[in-house]
C-alpha positions as CSV (number, residue, x, y, z in Angstrom):
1,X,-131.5,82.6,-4.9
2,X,-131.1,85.2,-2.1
3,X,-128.1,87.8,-3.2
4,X,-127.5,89.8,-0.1
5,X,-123.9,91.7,-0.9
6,X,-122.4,92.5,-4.0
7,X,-118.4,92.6,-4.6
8,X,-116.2,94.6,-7.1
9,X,-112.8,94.8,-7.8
10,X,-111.2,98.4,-8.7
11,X,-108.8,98.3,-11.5
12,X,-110.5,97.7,-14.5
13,X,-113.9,96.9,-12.9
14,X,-114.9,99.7,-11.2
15,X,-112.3,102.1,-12.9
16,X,-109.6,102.4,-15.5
17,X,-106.2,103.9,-14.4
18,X,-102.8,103.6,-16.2
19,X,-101.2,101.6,-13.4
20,X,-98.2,100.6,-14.5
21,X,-98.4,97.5,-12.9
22,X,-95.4,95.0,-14.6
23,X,-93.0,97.8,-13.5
24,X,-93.6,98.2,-10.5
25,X,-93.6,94.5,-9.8
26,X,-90.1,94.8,-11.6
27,X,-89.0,97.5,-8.9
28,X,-89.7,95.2,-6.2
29,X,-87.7,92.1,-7.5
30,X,-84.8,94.9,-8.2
31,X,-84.9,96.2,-4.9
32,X,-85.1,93.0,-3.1
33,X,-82.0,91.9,-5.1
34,X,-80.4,95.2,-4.0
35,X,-81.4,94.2,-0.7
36,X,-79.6,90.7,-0.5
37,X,-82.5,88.6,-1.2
38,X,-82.5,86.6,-4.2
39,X,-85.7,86.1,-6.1
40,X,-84.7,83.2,-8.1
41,X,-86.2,82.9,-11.3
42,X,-89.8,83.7,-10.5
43,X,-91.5,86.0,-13.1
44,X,-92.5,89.8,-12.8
45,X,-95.6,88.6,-14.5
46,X,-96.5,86.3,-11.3
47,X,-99.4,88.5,-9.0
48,X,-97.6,90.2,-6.1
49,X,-99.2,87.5,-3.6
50,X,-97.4,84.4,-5.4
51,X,-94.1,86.5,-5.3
52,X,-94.2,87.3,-2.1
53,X,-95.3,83.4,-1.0
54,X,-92.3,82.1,-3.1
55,X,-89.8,83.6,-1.1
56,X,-91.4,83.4,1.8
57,X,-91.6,79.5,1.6
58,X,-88.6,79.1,-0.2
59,X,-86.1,81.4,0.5
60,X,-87.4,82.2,4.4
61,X,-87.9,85.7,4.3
62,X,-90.8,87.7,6.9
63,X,-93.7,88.2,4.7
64,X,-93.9,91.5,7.2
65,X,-90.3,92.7,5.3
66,X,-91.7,91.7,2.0
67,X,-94.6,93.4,2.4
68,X,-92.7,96.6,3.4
69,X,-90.7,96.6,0.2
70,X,-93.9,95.8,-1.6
71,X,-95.5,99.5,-0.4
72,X,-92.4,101.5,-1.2
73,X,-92.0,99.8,-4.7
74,X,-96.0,100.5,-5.4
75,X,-96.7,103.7,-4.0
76,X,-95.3,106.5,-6.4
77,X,-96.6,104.0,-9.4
78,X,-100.3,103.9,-7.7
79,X,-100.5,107.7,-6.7
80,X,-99.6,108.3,-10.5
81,X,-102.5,106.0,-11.5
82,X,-104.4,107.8,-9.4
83,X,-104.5,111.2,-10.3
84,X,-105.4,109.7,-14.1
85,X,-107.9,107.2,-12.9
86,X,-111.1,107.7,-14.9
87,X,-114.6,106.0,-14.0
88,X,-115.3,103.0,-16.1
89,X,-118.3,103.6,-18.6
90,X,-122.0,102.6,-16.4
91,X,-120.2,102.2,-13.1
92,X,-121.8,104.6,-11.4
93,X,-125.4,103.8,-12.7
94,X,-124.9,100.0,-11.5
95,X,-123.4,101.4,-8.2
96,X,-125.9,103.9,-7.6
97,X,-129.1,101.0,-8.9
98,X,-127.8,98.0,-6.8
99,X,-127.9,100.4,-3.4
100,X,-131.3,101.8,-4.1
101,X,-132.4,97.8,-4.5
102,X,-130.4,97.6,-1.2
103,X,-127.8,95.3,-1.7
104,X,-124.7,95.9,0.4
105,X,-121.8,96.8,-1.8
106,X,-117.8,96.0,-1.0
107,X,-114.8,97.2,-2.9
108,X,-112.1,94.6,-2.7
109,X,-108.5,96.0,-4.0
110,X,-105.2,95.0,-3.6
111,X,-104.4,98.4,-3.7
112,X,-103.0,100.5,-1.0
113,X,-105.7,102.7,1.5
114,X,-104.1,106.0,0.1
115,X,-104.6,105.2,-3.4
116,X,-108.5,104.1,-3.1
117,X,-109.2,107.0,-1.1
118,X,-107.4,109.3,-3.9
119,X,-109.4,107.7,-6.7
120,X,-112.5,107.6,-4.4
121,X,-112.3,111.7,-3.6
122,X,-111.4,112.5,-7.3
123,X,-114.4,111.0,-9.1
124,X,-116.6,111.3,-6.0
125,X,-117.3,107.5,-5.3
126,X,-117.1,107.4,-1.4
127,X,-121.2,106.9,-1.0
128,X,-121.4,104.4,-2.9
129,X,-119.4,101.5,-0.9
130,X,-120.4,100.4,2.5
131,X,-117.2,98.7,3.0
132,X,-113.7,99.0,1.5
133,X,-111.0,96.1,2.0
134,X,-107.7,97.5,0.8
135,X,-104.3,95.4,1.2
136,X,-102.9,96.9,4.4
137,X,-106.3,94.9,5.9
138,X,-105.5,91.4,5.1
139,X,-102.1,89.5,5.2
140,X,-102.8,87.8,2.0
141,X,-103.7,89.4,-1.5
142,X,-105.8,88.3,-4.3
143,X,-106.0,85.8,-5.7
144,X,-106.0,84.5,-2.3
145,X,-109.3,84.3,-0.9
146,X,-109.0,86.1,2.2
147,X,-109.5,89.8,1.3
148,X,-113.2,88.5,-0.8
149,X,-113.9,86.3,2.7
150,X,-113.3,90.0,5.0
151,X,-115.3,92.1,2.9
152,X,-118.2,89.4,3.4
153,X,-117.4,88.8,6.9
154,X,-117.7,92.7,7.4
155,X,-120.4,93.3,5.4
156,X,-122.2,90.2,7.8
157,X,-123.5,87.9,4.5
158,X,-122.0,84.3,3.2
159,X,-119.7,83.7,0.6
160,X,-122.9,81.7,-1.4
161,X,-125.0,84.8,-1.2
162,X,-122.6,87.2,-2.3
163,X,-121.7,88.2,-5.9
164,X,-117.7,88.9,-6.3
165,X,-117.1,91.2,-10.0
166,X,-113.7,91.3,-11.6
167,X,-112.2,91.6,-15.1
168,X,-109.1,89.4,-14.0
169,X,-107.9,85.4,-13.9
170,X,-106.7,86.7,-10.2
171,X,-110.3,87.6,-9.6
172,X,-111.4,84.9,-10.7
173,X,-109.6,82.5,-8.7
174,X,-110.0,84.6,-5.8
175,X,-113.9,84.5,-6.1
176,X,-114.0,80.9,-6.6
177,X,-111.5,80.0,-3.6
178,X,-113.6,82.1,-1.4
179,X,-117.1,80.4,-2.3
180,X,-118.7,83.3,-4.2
181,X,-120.5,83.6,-7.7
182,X,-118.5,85.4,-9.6
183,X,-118.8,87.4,-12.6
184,X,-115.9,88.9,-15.4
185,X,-115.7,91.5,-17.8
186,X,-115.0,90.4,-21.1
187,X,-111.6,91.4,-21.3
188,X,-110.5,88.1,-19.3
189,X,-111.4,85.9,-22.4
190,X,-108.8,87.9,-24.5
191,X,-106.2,88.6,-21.5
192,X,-102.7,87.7,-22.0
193,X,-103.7,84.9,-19.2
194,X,-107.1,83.3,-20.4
195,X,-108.4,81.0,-18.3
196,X,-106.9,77.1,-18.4
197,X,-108.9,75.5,-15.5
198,X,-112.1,74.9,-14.5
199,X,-111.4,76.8,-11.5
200,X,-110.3,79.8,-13.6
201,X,-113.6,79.6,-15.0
202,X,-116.3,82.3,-13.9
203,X,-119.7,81.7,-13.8
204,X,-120.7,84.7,-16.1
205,X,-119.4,86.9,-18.1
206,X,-120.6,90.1,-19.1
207,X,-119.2,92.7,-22.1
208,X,-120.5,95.6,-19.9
209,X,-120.8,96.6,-16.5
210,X,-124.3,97.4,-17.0
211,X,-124.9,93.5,-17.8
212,X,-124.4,93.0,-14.3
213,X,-128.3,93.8,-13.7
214,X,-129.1,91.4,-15.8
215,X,-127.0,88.8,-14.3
216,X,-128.3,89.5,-10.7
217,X,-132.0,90.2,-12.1
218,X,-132.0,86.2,-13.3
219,X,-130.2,85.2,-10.3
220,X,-132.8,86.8,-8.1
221,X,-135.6,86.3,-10.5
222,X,-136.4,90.4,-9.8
223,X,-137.9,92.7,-12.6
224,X,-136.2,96.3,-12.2
């Protein structure tokens, strides 16, 4: 099997901040209420993308507006995160040994720009991605499939011969809508959201990062 690019997620994967991620989806409910747009019932649990679909298919409002909220709600949480983001343990080993085999690497986040680039300067990970897709580049989020499907477009592979890594079920789906292999940390099976359909399922799973070599060293049959 011919693995041309290789995909990560941030959060969790790649590092481990303290985003405090439930309130600041409960901001953005609170100020759409405050805003004259009623979110129903739907959960704070929900990802960001289903919220923001639900009321844009069922209670009409611009996705653009939504969106907008979205960044004001997020940003004070995700520049905290930030400055307390710490490198996960073996990230930078697999990062730095899958470029020097030459695969092309991606970071796929539904973080904001500002936020990766933060995190990036701070622990000194700019080198090591050739292409970042952050949410102000797509119109949908995970676990939609479109950021995965830019990053492979940009990085000129196909969705079958790239290798998407998350340690979410919104990974997950995300990588299977778009057509990749994936592969999960651990920490999925034990999530507060395990996975309930085949479709949730990933293809492997790994208890550390650094067991990612040996998932693309059987996939490509390679001895490094």
């Amino acid at each position: 099997m011919n693995i041309e690019s290789i995909l990560f997620d941030f959060d969790g994967t790649i590092i481990d901040s303290s985003l405090r991620i439930a309130e600041a989806k409960r901001d953005f409910l609170k100020r759409l209420k405050e805003l004259g747009i009623d979110p129903g019932r739907i959960s704070s649990r929900k990802p960001a993308e289903l919220i923001i679909t639900y009321l844009e298919r069922y209670r009409a409002v611009d996705r653009g507006f939504l969106r907008q909220v979205l960044e004001e709600s997020f940003k004070p949480y995700e520049m905290e995160a930030a400055e307390k983001a710490s490198l996960r343990p073996g990230a930078r080993k697999v990062l730095t040994k899958l470029r020097l085999i030459g695969y092309r690497i991606a970071l796929v986040s539904n973080n904001s720009r500002t936020c990766i680039n933060r995190v990036m300067e701070r622990l000194d990970l700019e080198d090591l991605f050739d292409i970042v897709v952050s949410r102000e580049d797509v119109r949908r989020l995970k676990p939609h499939e479109e950021p995965i499907l830019k990053a492979v477009d940009r990085l000129k592979s196909a969705p079958w011969r790239s290798l998407y890594v998350g340690d979410s079920i919104v990974d997950v789906i995300a990588g299977k809508r778009a057509g990749t292999h994936v592969v999960a940390l651990a920490d999925i099976m034990s999530s507060d959201n395990p996975p309930t359909e085949n479709s949730h399922h990933p293809d492997y799973i790994i208890e550390r990062l650094e067991d990612l070599l040996e998932v693309v060293r059987l996939l490509e049959k390679r001895d490094f």
